[in-house]
N, C-alpha and C positions, 0 to 999 in steps of 0.2 A: 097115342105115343107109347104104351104099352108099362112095363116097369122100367125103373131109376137101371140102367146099363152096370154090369161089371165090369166090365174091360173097356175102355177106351182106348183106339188105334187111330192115329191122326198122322198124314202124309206131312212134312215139313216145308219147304220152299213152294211159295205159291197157295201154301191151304194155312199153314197161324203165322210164317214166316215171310214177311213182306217181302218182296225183289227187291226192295233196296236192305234187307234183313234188318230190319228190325219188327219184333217180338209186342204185340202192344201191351199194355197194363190189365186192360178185360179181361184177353186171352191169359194170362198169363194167373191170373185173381182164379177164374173158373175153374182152370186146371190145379189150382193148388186148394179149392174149394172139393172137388172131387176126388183129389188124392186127399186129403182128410178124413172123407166118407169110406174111405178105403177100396176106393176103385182102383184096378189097375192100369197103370196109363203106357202107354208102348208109342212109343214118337219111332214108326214106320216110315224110310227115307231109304232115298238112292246115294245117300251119302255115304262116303268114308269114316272110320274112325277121325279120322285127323281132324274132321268137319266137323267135330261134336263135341268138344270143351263148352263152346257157345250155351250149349242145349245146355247143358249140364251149368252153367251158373246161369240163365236165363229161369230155369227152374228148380234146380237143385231135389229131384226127385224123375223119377218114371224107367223106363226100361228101353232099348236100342234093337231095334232091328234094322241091321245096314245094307248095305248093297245091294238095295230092293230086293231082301229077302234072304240073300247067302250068309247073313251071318246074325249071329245072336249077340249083343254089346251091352257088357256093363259098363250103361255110362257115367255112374258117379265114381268107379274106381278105373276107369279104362282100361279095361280088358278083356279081351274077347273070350267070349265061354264056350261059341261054339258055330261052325263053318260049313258052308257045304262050297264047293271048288270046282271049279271048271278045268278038268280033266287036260297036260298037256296036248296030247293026240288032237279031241276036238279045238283047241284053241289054235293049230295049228290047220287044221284041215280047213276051220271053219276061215278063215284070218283067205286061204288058198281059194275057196270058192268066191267070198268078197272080192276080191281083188278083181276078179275076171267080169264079174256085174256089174261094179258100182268103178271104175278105172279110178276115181279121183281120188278113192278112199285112203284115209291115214288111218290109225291106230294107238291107242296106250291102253295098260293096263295096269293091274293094282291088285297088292295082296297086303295087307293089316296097311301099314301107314309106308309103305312102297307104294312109288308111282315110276312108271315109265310110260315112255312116249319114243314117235319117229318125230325127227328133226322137221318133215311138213307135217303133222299135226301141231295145229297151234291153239293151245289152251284158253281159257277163258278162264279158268279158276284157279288154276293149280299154276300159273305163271311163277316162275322161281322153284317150283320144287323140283323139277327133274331140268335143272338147264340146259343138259349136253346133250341127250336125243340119242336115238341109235338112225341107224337109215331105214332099218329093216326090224321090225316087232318081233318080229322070227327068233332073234338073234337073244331077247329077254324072256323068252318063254320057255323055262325054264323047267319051272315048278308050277303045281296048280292055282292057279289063280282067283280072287273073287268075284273082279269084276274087269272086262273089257270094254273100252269105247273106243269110237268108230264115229270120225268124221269126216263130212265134205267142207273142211275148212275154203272152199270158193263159195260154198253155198249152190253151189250146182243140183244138188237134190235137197229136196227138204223132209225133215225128220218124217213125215208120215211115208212120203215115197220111200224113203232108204226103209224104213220098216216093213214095208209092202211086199219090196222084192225080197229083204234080208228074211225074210219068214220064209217064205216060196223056196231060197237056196240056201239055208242052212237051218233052218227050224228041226231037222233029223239030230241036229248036234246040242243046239243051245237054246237058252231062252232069249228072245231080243224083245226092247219095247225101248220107252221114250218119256223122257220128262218137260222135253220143251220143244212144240213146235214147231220154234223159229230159231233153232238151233245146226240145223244139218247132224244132228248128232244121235246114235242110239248107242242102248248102253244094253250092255251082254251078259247073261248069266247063265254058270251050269244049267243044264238040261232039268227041266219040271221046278225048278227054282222060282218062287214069284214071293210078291209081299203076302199076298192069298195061302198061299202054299204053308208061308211059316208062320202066318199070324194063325191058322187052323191049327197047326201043330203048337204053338205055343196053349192057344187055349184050352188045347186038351188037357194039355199035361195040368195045367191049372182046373180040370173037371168042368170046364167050360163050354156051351156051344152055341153056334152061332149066333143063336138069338139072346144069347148075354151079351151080347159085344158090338157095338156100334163102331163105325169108320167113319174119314174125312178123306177125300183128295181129289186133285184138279187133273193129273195125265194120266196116260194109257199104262205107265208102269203102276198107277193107284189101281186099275180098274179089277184086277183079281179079287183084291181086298173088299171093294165096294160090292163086287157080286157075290164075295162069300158070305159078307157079316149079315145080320138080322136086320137092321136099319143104318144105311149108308147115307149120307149126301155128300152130291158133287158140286165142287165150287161154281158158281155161279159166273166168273172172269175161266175157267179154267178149258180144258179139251171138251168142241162140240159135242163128242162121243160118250165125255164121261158119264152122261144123265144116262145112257143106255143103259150101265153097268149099276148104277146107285138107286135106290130108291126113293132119293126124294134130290131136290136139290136148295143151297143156301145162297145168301148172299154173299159177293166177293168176298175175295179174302180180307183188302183193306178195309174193308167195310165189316170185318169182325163176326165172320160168318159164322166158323165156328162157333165162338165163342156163345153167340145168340141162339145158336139149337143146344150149345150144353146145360147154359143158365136155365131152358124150361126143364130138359132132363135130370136135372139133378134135385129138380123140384118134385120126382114124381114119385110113388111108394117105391121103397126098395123089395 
């Protein structure tokens, strides 16, 4: 198992964040056992700012990397330090080629704690925060953006097909990938953007490399990460694919996956 890890980077929903969200008391003991040791903890997610109060009293310490990777989040003061943005041109180019591939496709998209969406895109999460819809996404894009999604709210294609083609017909513009298989849904980031991309650049700037830094995550938007760090595992409930990308794998997430590979690692010399 090698030395006691500096950095610790852990995907949130589906890898310490139960689907019905709740956060267990192990997971939450080890991670505050490890931030003690003075590790550095980076809760790496597809999420929003607005998603991340939660984080922030479930543990009240670690550090936010959002939108799979476009942005840098201090989560105990909420505020963003730092962005990288999906370019108007491509979010409009890309939105133009979609359309002609995938016909069923909706759209929304989001910058700091903005959401918009088209009237047939139908949310699953963010139900109430954009009520009124536009027809056309075209029409809110505006400014450069963090993050876009793209759904076949019939369920018409499923999130690995819509990734499949979406790579093949706009991968020249944007990053595309996925957090839940049985969603019909991928989720869009500027170009060379990934959790891989900035959890690398975070550790640097920290004098860090790979092999200080361990990962956790279950989908294809964890897999950058899982293949950059030194010692990765992919959740055991999570994407067939993911054990390609990680080096080992744990047990499910309800089943306190994580938490059982940190409780040995924190055991080991620093």
């Amino acid at each position: 198992m090698g030395r006691r890890p500096k950095l610790i980077a852990t995907d949130l929903d589906g890898t310490i964040v139960a689907h019905y969200g709740v956060i267990s008391d192990r997971t939450k003991a080890v991670f505050r056992k490890a931030h003690d040791l003075g590790i550095h903890i980076y809760f790496v997610t597809g999420r929003p700012p607005r998603w991340m109060p939660e984080i922030k009293e479930a543990f009240g310490f670690g550090n936010g990397i959002c939108g799979n990777g476009a942005m840098l989040f201090d989560i105990q003061n909420h505020k963003i330090l730092e962005q990288w943005l999906i370019p108007v041109a491509n979010q409009l180019e890309m939105v133009k080629r979609l359309r002609e591939v995938i016909p069923p496709i909706s759209f929304a998209c989001e910058i700091s704690d903005v959401f918009h969406r088209e009237v047939r895109y139908i949310p699953r999460w963010d139900v109430g925060v954009d009520n009124v819809g536009v027809e056309r996404i075209e029409s809110a894009m505006t400014e450069p953006m963090m993050k876009i999604l793209a759904r076949c709210s019939d369920y018409e294609f499923t999130s690995d097909e819509m990734l499949e083609i979406a790579k093949k017909t706009v991968g020249d513009l944007v990053t595309i990938t996925h957090s839940n298989a049985h969603e019909s849904l991928l989720e869009i980031s500027a170009l060379g953007v990934s959790k891989g991309e900035t959890l690398a650049k975070v550790a640097g700037r920290l004098g860090l490399t790979a092999d200080d830094c361990v990962a956790f995550g279950d989908n294809p938007n964890d897999f950058s990460m899982l293949q950059w760090a030194g010692r990765s595992w992919a959740m055991a409930d999570g994407h067939p694919d993911a054990k390609k990308y990680a080096k080992f794998e744990t047990a499910p997430h309800q089943d306190d996956g994580v938490a059982i590979v940190l409780e040995e690692l924190l055991e080991l010399p620093a």
